[in-house]
N, C-alpha and C positions, 0 to 999 in steps of 0.2 A: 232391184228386188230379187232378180233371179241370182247374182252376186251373192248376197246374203244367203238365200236358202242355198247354194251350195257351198256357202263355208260352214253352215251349219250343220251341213250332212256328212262331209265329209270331217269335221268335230267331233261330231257322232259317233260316226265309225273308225278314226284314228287320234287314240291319245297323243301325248307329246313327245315318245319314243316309238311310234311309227306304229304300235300293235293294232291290229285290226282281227273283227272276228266275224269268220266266214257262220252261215247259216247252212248247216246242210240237212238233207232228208237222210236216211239210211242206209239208203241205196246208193245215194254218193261217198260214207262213211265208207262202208263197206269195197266201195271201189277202189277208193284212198286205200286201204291197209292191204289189199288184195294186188295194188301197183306199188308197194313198197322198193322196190327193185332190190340189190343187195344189202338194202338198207336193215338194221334192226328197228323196229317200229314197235315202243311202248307208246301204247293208247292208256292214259288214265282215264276211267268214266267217274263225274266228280262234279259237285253243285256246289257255291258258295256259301250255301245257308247248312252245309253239310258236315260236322265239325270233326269226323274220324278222317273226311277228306282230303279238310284243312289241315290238320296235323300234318298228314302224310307225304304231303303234297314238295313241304322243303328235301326231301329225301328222293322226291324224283326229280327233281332240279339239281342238287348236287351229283347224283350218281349219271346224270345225262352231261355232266359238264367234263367229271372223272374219266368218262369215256369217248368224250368224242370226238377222239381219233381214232374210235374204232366203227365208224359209222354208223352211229346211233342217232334218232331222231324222237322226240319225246311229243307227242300231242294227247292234249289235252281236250277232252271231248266234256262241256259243260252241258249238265242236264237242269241246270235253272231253270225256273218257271220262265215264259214267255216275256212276263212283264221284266224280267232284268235284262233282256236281251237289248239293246250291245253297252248300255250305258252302266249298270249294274256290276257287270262280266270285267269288264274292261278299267273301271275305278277301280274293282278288287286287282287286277293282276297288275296295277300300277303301282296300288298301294306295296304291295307284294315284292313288287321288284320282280313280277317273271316275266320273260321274253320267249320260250316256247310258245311254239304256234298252239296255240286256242280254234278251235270248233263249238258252235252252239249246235247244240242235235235238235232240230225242228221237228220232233215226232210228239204224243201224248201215249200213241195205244204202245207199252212196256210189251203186251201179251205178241204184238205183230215184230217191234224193233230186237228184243233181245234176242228173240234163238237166232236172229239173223250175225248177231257176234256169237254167240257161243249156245249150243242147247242147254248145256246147263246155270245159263244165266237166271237166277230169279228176279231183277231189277236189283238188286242190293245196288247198296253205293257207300264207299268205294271200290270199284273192281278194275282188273287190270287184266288188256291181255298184249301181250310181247311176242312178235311173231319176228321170222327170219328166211324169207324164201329162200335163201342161201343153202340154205341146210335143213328147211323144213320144218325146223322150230315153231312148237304153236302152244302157247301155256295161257290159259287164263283162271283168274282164281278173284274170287270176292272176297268182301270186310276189309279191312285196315291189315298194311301188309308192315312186318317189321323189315329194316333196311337191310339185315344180312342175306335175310330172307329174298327180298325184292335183286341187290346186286348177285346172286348164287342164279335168278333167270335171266338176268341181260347176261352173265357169263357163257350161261346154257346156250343162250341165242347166240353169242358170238363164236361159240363152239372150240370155249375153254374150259 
């Protein structure tokens, strides 16, 4: 029995190309982007039931592929309701075909989590912020971003 319940957990928690999706509070979001090391570190904020997100979303997949040999890292931070969390999450980014690392954000109160990425965050979704400790790069901008638009801040951030 205890066999079964742990292949059933770990089913759960990793599809059939290995993605798994961590649960984090805030505090640890914010830890993560803040220990990016020389890394460029685009965060998309983005829920599956979200459809300006969906659109948007193959554009940050291609342009983190375009780049990355220049040290870029693309996480994907899901603000789904509770109930998709990990089986939900994790069918869509199969269906999808993404292999970026995924984050579920375990928060509700928007008024306590957002200014902690950006004060002028209002919850909107999708928003993005791309930061670069390298060079101190810190851009974040909400609504649905066009690609010229989106690759002209990973350039910023790579400091081309």
């Amino acid at each position: 029995m205890r066999i079964l319940f742990l292949c059933i957990t770990l089913f759960i928690f990793f599809d059939a190309s290995g993605q798994s999706i961590k649960k984090y509070k805030i505090e640890q979001l914010v830890e993560r982007i803040n220990k990016a090391g020389d890394t460029v570190l685009i965060v998309n904020f983005w829920a599956t039931w979200c459809k300006p997100c969906i659109e948007e979303l193959p554009y940050f997949h291609e342009l983190a592929r375009k780049y990355k040999d220049q040290k870029i890292k693309l996480l994907l931070v899901s603000l789904d309701f509770p109930k998709d969390y990990p089986e939900g999450i994790v069918a869509f980014a199969k269906k999808e075909g993404y292999d970026s690392e995924i984050v579920f954000l375990d928060e509700t109160d928007a008024d306590r989590f957002c200014p902690q990425i950006d004060k002028s965050w209002s919850g909107a979704i999708p928003s993005i912020l791309i930061t670069s400790s390298a060079n101190g790069y810190r851009k974040f901008t909400e609504g649905k971003i066009k690609p010229a638009e989106l690759e002209t801040f990973i350039l910023q951030a790579v400091g081309k």
